[in-house]
C-alpha positions as a Markdown table, in Angstrom:
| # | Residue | x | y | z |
|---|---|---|---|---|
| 1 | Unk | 0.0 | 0.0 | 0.0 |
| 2 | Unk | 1.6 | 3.2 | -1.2 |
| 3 | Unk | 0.0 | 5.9 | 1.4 |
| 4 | Unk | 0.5 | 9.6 | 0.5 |
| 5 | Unk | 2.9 | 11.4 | 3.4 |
| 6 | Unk | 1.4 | 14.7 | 4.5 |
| 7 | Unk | 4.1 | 17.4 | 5.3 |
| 8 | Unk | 2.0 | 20.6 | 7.3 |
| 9 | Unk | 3.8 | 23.8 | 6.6 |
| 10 | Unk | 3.0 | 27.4 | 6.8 |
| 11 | Unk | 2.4 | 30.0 | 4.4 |
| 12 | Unk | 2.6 | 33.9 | 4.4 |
| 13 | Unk | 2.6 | 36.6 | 1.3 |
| 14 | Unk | 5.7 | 38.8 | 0.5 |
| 15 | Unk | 3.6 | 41.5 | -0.1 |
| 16 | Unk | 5.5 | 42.7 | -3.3 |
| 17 | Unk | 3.4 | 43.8 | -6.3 |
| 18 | Unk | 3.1 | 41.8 | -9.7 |
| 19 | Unk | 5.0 | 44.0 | -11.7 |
| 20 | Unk | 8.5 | 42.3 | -10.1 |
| 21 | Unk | 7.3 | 39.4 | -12.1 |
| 22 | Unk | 7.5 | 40.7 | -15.7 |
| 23 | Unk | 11.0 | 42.2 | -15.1 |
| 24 | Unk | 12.2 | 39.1 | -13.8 |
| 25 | Unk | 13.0 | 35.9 | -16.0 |
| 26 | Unk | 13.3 | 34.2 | -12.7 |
| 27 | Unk | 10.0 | 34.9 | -12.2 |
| 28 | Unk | 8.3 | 34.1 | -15.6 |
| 29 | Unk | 5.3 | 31.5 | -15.6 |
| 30 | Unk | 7.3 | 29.5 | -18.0 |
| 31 | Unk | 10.1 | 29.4 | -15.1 |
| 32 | Unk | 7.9 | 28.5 | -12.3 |
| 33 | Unk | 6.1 | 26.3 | -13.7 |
| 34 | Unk | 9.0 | 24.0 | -14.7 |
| 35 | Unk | 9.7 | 24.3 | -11.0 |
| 36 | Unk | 6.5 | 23.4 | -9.9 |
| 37 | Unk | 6.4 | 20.3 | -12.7 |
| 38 | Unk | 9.8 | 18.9 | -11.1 |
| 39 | Unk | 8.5 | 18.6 | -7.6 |
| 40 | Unk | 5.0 | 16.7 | -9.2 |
| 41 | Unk | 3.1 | 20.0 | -7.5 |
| 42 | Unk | -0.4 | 19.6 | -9.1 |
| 43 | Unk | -0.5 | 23.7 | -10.6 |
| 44 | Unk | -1.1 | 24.3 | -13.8 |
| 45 | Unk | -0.3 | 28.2 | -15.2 |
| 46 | Unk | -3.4 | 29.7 | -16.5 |
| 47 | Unk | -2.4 | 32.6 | -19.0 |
| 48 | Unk | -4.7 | 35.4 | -16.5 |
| 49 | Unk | -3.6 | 34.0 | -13.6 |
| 50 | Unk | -2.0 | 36.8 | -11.1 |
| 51 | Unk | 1.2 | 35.4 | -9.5 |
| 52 | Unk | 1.8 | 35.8 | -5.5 |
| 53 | Unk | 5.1 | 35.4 | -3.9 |
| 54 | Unk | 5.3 | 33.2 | -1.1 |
| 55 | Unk | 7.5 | 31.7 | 1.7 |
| 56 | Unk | 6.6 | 28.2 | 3.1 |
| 57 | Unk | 8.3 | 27.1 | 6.5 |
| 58 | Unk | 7.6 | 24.6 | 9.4 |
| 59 | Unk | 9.2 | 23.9 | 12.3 |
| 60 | Unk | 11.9 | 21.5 | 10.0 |
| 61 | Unk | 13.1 | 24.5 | 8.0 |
| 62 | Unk | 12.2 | 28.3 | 8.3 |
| 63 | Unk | 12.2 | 28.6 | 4.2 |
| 64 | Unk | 11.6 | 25.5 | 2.5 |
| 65 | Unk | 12.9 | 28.0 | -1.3 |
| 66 | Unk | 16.2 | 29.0 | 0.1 |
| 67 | Unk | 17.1 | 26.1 | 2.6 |
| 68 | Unk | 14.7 | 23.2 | 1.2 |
| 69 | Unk | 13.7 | 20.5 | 3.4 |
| 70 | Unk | 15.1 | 17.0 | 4.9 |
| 71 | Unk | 11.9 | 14.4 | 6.4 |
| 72 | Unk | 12.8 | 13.3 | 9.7 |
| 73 | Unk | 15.5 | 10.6 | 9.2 |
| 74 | Unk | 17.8 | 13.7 | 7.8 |
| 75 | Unk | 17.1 | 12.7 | 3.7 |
| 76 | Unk | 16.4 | 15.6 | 1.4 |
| 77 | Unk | 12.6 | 15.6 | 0.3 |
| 78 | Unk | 13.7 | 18.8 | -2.3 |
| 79 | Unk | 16.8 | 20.8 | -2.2 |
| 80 | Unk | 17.3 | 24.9 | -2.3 |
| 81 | Unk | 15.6 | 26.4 | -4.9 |
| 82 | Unk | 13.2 | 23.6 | -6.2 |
| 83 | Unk | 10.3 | 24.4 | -3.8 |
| 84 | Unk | 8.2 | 27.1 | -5.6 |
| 85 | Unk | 7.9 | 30.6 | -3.9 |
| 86 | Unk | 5.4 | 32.0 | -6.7 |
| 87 | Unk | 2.3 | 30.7 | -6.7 |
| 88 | Unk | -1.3 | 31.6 | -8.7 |
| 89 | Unk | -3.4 | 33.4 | -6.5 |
| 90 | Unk | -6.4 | 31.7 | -7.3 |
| 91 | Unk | -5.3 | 28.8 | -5.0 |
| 92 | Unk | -5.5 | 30.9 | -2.2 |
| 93 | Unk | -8.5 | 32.9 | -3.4 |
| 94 | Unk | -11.8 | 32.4 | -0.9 |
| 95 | Unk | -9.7 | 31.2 | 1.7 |
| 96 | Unk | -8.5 | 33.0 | 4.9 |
| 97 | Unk | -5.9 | 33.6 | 7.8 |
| 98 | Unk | -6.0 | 29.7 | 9.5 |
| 99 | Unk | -7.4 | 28.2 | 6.7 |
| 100 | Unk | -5.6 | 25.4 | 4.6 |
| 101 | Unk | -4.7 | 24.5 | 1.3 |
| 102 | Unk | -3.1 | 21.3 | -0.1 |
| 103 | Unk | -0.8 | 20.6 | -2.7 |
| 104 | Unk | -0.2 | 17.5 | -3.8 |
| 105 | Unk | 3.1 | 16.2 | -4.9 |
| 106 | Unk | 3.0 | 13.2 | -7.8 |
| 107 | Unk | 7.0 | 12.6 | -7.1 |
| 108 | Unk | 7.1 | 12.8 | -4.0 |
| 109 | Unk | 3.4 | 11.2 | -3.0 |
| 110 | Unk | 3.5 | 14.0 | -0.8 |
| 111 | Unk | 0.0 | 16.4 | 0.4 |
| 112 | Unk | 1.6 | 19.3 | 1.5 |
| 113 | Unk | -0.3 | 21.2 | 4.2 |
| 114 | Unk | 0.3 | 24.8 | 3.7 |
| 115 | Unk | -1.9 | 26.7 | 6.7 |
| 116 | Unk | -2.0 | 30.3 | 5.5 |
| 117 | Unk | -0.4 | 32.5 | 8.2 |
| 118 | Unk | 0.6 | 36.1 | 7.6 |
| 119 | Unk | 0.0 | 37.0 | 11.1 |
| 120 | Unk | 2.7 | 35.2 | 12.7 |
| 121 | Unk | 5.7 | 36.1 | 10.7 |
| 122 | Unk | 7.6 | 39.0 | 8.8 |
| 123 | Unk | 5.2 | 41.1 | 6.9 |
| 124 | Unk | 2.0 | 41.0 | 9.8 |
| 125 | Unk | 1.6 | 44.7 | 9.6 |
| 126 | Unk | 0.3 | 44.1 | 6.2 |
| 127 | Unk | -2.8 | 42.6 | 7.6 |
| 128 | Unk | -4.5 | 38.9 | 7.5 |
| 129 | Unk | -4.1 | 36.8 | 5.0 |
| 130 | Unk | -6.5 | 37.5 | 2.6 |
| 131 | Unk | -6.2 | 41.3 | 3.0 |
| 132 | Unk | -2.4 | 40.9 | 1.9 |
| 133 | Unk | -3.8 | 38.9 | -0.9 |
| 134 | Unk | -6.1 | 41.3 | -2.0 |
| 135 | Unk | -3.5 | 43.6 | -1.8 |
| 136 | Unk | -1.0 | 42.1 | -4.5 |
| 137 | Unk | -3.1 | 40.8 | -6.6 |
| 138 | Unk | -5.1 | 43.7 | -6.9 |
| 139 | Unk | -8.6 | 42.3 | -6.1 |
């Protein structure tokens, strides 16, 4: 029996504006979306979609972009820089400060947790959430 592995994470918006994202090649859909197609993450690019930067953490690592992220035994689930810090905003959209969204990982068989929490880390002065969200991605 193959069981899916959950990994719970937080999530919290760098409240930058989208207009970093077209100056950027890093930062292009065509570029994040290779990275989100290497880790098996389940996100597909539509061509409106509004892009948010992110940073995931959990108690395991405090940036799972920059430092990536070892399971418990010390082995590397993903290494720096293959975790996605850009995201479509639509996954987040309806949803608010506490709530939960899941990702699913094909290559890894992983569900990651992400529990969306502005209010806890750098950035809280922007608001909740979903006000941060509204705020970058113009809505």
């Amino acid at each position: 029996m193959n069981t899916t592995k959950k990994i719970a994470g937080d999530v919290f918006i760098i409240p930058n504006i989208n207009d970093r994202f077209n100056e950027c090649p890093d930062f292009s859909k065509e570029s994040i979306q290779r990275r989100l197609d290497s880790l098996g993450l389940e996100i597909q690019f539509e061509d409106d979609d509004t892009l948010v930067e992110t940073w995931c953490c959990s108690k395991e690592s405090n940036n799972w972009h920059c430092h990536g992220l070892k399971n418990n035994r010390g082995a590397t689930l993903f290494s720096v820089g293959s975790f996605p810090s850009v995201f479509p905003a639509r996954i987040f959209k309806g949803k608010k400060e506490g709530d939960t969204v899941t990702i699913h990982s094909t290559a890894l068989n992983v569900d990651f947790e992400l529990t969306l929490n502005q209010l806890s880390y750098r950035y809280r002065r922007f608001g909740r959430f979903e006000e941060v969200l509204a705020y970058v991605s113009g809505e």
